[in-house]
Every structure is written in structure tokens, then in C-alpha cells.
N, C-alpha and C positions, 0 to 999 in steps of 0.2 A: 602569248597566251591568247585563244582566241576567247573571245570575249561575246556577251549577246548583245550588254547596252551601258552605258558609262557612269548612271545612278545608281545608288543604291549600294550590295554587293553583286551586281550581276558583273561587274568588271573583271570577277575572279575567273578564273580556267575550271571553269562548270564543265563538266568533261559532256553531259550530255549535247552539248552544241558542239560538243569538236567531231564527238560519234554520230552524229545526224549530218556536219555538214564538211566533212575534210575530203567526199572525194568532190563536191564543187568547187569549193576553196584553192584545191591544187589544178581543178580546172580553168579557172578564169583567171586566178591572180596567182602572180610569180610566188608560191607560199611555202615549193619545198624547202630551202632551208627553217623558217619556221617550225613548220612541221615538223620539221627531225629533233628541231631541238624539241618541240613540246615532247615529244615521244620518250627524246631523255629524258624529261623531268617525271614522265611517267613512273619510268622504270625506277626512276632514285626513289619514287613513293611506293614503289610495291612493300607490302608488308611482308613479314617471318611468313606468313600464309600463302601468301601472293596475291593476297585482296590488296586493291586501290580504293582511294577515297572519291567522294562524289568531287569534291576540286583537287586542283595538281598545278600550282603548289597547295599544297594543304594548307588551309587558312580555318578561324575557329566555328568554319559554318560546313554543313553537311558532313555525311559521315561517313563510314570505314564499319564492314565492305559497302560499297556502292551499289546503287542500281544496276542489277545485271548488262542490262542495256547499256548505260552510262559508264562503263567500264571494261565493255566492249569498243571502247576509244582506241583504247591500243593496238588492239587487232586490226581496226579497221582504218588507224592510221598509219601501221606497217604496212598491211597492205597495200591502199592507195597509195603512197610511197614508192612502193615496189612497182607499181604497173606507172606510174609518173613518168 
């Protein structure tokens, strides 16, 4: 799960740091398998709707649907994937 910092709950898979930073991520560090699996976990949280929640795995902080942006993780972590 990528993570932003180890206090607090930021340790959770806050998806907007996966959608700001996964095509760096899969640039510098050996991170595609990572990445795919986060992408699973994504898709196991899509709702009946197909909303995702602001974390993934869903834990009791942020909410469903998520920040448009934030939840444009999955798209932009299939993609960089695909071009990896």
C-alpha cells in the first residue's frame, strides 16, 4: 500500500498519493508488482456503483465516493502499468 508517512493514519493506502505519484514510483523503484497488486485491492473495493473510497483497503477514515481526483488512482495506475 503506498503510504505518505508512518504516524498517525497516513500509513493507510490514501489513494490520493498513489494517483499523484505511481507513474514516479514505477519510474525509479522496482514497484510494478506492488502496483498491481494495489490495483487489485482497488478493484475488490469498487462499490455496486463503481465508486471507490478515499482509502483501499478501506479502513474507518475517509469516505465513499472519493475525491474525483483520488480515485482516478485506478486509471492512472492501470495505465502506468501498461506503459511500464
Amino acid at each position: 500500500v503506498p503510504t505518505d508517512c508512518p504516524q498517525r493514519d497516513e500509513r493507510l493506502g490514501w489513494m490520493g498519493d498513489a494517483s499523484l505519484s505511481v507513474e514516479s514510483m514505477l519510474l525509479h523503484f522496482d514497484m510494478a508488482g506492488m502496483m498491481a497488486a494495489f490495483v487489485d485491492s482497488m478493484v475488490d473495493e469498487l462499490g455496486a456503483d463503481g465508486s471507490l473510497p478515499d482509502v483501499v483497503p478501506y479502513q474507518r477514515y475517509g469516505g465513499r465516493p472519493a475525491d474525483l481526483s483520488w480515485s482516478s488512482a485506478l486509471v492512472s495506475s492501470m495505465h502506468a502499468l501498461w506503459e511500464a
